[in-house]
C-alpha positions in Angstrom: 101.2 46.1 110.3 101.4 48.6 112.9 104.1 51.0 112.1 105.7 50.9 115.5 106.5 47.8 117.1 109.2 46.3 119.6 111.7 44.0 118.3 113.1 40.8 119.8 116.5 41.7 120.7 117.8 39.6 123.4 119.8 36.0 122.0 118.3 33.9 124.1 114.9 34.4 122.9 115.4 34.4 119.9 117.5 31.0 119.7 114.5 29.8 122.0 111.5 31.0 119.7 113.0 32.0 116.5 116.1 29.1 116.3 118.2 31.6 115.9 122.1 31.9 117.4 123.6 34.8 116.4 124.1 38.2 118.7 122.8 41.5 117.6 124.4 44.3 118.5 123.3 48.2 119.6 119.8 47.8 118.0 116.9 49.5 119.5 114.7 48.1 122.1 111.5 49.9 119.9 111.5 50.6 116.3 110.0 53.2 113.1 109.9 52.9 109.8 113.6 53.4 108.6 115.2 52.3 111.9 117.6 49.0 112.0 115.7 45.6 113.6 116.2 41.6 113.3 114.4 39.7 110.8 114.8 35.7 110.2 115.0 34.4 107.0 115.8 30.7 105.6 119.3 30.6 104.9 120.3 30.8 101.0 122.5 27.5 101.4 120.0 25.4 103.4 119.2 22.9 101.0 122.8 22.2 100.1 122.8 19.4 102.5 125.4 20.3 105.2 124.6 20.1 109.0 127.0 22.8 109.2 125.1 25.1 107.6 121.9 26.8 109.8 118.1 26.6 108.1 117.5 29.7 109.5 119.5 32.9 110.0 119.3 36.5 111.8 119.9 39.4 109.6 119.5 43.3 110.6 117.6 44.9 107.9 115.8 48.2 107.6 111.9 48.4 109.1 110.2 49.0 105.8 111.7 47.4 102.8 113.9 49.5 100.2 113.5 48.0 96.9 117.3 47.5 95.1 115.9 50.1 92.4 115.8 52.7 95.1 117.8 55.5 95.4 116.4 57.2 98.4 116.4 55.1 101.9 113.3 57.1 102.9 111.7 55.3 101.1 111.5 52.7 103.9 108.8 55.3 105.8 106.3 54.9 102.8 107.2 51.1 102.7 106.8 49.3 105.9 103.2 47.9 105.3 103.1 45.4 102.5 98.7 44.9 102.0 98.0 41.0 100.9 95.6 42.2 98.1 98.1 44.1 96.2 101.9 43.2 97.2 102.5 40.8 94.0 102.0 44.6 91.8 103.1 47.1 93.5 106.5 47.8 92.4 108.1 48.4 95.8 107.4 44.8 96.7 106.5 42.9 93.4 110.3 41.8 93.0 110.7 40.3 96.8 107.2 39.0 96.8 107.8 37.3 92.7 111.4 35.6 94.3 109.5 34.5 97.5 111.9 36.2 99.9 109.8 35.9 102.9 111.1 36.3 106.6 109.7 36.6 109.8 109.7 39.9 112.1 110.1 38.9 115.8 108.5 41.3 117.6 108.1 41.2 122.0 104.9 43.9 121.2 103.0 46.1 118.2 101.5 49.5 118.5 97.9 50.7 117.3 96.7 53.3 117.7 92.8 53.5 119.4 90.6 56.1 119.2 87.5 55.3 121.4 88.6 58.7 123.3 88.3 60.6 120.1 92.4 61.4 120.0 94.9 59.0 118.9 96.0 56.7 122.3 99.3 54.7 121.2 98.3 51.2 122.8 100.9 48.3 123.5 99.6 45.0 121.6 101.8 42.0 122.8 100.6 38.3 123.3 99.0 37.4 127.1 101.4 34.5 127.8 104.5 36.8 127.1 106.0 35.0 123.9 107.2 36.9 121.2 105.2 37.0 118.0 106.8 36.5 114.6 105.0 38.5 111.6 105.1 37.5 108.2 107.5 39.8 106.0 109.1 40.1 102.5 112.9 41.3 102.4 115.2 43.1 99.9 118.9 43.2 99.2 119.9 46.5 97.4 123.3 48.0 96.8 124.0 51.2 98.9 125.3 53.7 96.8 127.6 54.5 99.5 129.1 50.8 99.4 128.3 47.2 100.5 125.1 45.7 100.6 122.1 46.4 102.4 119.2 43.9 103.0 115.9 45.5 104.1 112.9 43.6 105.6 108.9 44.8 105.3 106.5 43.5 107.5 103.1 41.7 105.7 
């Protein structure tokens, strides 16, 4: 995953795409390692069989996951790039990847960068028919030292 990327923000796509209904609030329309976006996860009380309750839910979560051991939230700049081959051992995703807390990213548009001109263009990757895509990610939940608790989300 890129390490820029545009989020899906506005509620009506993401009820429309995603199947979620909740708002978000003040979250920014493009997004770095560290900053605040949406991820959707399956809710935790899904399979207790009550209509009532949502099979999918809309969390805020740091872009780049923060492992519950971690003391340091900048962490999340080294951490927002999970790699298939090795995410089940490294120990800033083994735990999420082990409990199979998987979510999906929406995202309107990703960022690459190309370097056909020899210097490092920043070049807009989004899908031709104008849907959002949803990218395969692993989240966290972590205590914040400071209080409360925090989940994080890491693109894969």
């Amino acid at each position: 995953m890129c390490a820029h990327f545009d989020p899906v923000i506005q509620p009506q796509r993401l009820n429309t795409y995603f199947g979620v209904d909740d708002l978000l609030l003040d979250l920014k329309p493009s997004l770095w390692p560290g900053y605040l976006g949406p991820f959707v996860r399956r809710h935790e009380f899904a399979d207790v069989g009550d209509e009532a309750v949502p099979k999918r839910e809309l969390l805020v979560g740091s872009f780049g996951l923060i492992p519950h051991w971690s003391k340091d939230e900048l962490i999340a700049r080294r951490t927002y790039n999970a790699r298939s081959e090795t995410v089940h051992e490294k120990p800033s995703f083994r735990d999420a990847w082990q409990q199979s807390r998987h979510c999906i990213i929406p995202a309107e548009a990703i960022y690459e960068p190309d370097w056909r001109s020899g210097k490092s263009v920043s070049t807009r990757i989004a899908r031709a028919d104008g849907r959002p895509m949803g990218i395969a990610g692993l989240w966290s939940e972590r205590r914040n030292p400071k209080g409360g608790g925090a989940s994080t989300a890491s693109p894969c």
